[in-house]
N, C-alpha and C positions, 0 to 999 in steps of 0.2 A: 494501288501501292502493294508492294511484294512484301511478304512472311516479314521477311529478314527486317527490313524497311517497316513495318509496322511496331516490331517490337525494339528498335530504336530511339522509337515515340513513346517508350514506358515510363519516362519520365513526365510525362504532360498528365496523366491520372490521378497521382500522389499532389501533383504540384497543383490541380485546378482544383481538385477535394481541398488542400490545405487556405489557397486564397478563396475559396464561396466560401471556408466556415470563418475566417479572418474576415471578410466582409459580411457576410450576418452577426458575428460578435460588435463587430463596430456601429452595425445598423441598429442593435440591439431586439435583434430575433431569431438568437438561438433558443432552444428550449426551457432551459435555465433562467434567461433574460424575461421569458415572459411567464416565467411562474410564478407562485405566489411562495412566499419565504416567512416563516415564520418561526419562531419556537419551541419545540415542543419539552415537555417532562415526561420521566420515568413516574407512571402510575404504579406499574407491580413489574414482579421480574418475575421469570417462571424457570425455573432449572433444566438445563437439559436432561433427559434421559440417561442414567447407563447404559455406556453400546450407543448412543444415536452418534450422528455424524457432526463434525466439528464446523462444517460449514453455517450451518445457521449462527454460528455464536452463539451469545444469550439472546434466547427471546424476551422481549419486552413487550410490556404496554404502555405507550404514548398518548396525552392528552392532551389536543391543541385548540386553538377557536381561530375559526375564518374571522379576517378582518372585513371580509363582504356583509354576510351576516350577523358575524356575533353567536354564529353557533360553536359550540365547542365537541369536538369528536376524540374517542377513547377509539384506538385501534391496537390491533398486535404487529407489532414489527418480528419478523424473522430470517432475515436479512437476506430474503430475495428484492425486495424494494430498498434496495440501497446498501449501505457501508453494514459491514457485519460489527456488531456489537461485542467485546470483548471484555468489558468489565461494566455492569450496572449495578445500580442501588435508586431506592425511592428517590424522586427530586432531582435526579440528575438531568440534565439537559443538555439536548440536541438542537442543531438546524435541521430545520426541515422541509423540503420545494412538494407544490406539486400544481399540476394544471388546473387553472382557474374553473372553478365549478364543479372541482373532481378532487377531494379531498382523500379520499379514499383512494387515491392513486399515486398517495404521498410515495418518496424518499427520505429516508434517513442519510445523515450527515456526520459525520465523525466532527468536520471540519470545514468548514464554508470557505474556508480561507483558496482563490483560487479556481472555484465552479462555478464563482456568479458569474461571470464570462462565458460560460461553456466554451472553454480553448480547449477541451481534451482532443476530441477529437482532429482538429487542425494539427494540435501539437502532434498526433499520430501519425500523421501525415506526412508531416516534416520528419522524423528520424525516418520512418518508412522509404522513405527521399534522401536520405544521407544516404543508410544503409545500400540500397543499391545505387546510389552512385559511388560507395567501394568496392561492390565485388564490379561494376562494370569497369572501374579502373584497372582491375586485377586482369582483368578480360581482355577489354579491348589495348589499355594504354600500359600492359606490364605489371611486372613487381614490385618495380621502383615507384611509378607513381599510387599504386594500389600500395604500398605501403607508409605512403606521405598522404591517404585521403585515411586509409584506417588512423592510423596515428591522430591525424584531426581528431575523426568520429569518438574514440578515448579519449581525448580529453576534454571534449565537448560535453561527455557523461558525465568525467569524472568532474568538470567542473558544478556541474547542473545538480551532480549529486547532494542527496540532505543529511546523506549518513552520516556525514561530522557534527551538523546543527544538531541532527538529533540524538546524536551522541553524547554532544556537549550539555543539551538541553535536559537529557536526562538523568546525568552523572548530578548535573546542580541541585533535579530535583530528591535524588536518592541521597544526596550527601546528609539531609536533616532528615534523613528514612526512621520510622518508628517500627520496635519490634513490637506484634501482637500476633494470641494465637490464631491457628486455622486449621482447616479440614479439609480433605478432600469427600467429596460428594457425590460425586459421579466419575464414570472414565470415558472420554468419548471413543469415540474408534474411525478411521476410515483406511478402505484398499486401497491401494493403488497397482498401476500394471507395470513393472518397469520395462526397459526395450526385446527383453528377451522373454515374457511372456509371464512371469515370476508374479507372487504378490509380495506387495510391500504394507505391511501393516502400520501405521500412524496413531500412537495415544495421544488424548489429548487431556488431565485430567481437570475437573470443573472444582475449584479452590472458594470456600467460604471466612469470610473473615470478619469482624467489626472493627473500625474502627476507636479511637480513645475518642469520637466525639459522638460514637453512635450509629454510626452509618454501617449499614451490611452490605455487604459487597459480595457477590458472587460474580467469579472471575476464571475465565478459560484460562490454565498456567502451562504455554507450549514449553517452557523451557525449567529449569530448574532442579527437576524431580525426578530422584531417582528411580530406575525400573518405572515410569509413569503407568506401565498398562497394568502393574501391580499396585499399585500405590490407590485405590479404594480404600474410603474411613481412616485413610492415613492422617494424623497429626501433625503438622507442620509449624514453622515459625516464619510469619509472610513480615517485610520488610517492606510497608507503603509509606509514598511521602505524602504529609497531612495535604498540602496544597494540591494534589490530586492524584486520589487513591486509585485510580486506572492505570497509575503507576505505582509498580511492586515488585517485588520478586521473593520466592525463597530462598533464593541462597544470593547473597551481594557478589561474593566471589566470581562466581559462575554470569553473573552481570557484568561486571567490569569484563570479564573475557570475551564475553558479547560483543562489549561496545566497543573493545579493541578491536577485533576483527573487523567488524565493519568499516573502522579508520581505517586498517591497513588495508582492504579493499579496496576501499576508496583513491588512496595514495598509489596501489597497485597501479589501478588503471591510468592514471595519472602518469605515473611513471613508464609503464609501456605505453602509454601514445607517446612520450619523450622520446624515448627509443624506436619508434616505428620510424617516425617521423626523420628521428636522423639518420638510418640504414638506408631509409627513401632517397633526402636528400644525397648520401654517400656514394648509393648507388648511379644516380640522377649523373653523378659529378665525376664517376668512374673514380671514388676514393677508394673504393673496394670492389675485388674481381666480383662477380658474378660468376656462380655456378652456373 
């Protein structure tokens, strides 16, 4: 088979990756499926550095017991094995997998909800599969239908989107938000490169707080704080909600603006798959000229 002819068959790659991991999710032997799931607690939390990188989150130490043996193991989590940790305190708890016999090869979990399947990667497959089957409409079958398959692909996101859930989910929890003081502790720092070779510096500052039942919380606060790369030993006022202080903010304002945005993105995309979708069909239909 010829070049041209082979890469016609681009779609059989996406599509056989997506049904072998769909059928080991069903068989139940994906990775996930056969590991061991247990729960773990925050033993100690350890503060990031001034200046280190915002990537590890907080580190922690996790204490769990094999349900094989009955041993229990104290490890540090720093969120190379797994979900990065953004707000810890003593007692806190996570889900945690990892390979039978190999405890020390755990993951951490923000949220279990969703991974006990192992569908990520299938699911990656599958939009990896949308996606080029719109620019190949754009390609091969035009403007018009490449723009009734985009249109789909937006709405498809925008339906699948959680930015309203967790919009929603989180305005409920800040609405009974409690003010107590805080601090900042550290600043983290990371470069980045943008397309023209430039650094882009990133503050992240590391925010300490107690709670009115006792709980200390040291907390990465990406948003909020003004001048953040200056804001060291700075005094703040953190707004957490008692039902779970992982959720916070210092300024509520500056939240609500947050979570608006994110709806109106959400609605965005929504709304331009509407509109692709009908230019497509318009076009399709000769309702309007083509340039």
């Amino acid at each position: 088979m010829d070049v041209p002819g082979m890469l016609e068959l681009w779609w059989t790659v996406p599509v056989g990756a997506a049904l072998a991991g769909y059928a080991c999710s069903l068989a139940g032997l994906t990775r996930p499926q056969r590991a061991v799931w247990v729960t773990a607690r925050v033993v100690e939390v350890h503060r990031p550095g001034h200046g280190d990188s915002t990537r590890p989150g907080i580190p922690v130490t996790v204490a769990f017991q094999d349900p094989s043996g009955g041993r229990e193991f104290r490890l540090r989590h720093t969120g190379r094995n797994g979900h990065v940790v953004a707000a810890a305190w003593v007692g806190q708890e996570f889900p945690v997998r990892y390979p039978r016999r190999r405890p020390e090869r755990f993951h951490l979990m923000l949220d279990s909800t969703g991974e006990e399947r192992g569908l990520g990667g299938p699911n990656c497959m599958l939009l990896l599969l949308l996606v080029g089957l719109v620019v190949q409409a754009f390609v091969v079958r035009g403007g018009a239908d490449g723009l009734v398959c985009l249109g789909g692909l937006l709405l498809i996101v925008g339906a699948l989107s959680r930015d309203r859930e967790y919009a929603r989910a989180r305005a409920a929890l800040l609405a009974g938000a409690v003010a107590v003081p805080g601090r900042v502790v550290a600043v983290t720092r990371d470069v980045h490169t943008d397309g023209e070779g430039g650094e882009i510096v990133v503050h992240a500052p590391v925010v300490v707080f107690t709670t009115h039942e006792g709980v200390h919380v040291t907390a990465l606060c990406r948003e909020g704080i003004a001048q953040p790369g200056l804001s060291l030993d700075r005094a703040l006022t953190i707004h957490y909600a008692p039902a779970d202080p992982a959720v916070f903010t210092p300024d509520l304002d500056h939240d609500r603006r947050e979570r608006a945005a994110a709806v109106r993105f959400t609605i965005g995309l929504l709304l331009a798959g509407i509109v692709s979708v009908a230019l497509g069909v318009a076009f399709l239909h000769d309702l309007l000229p083509v340039t």
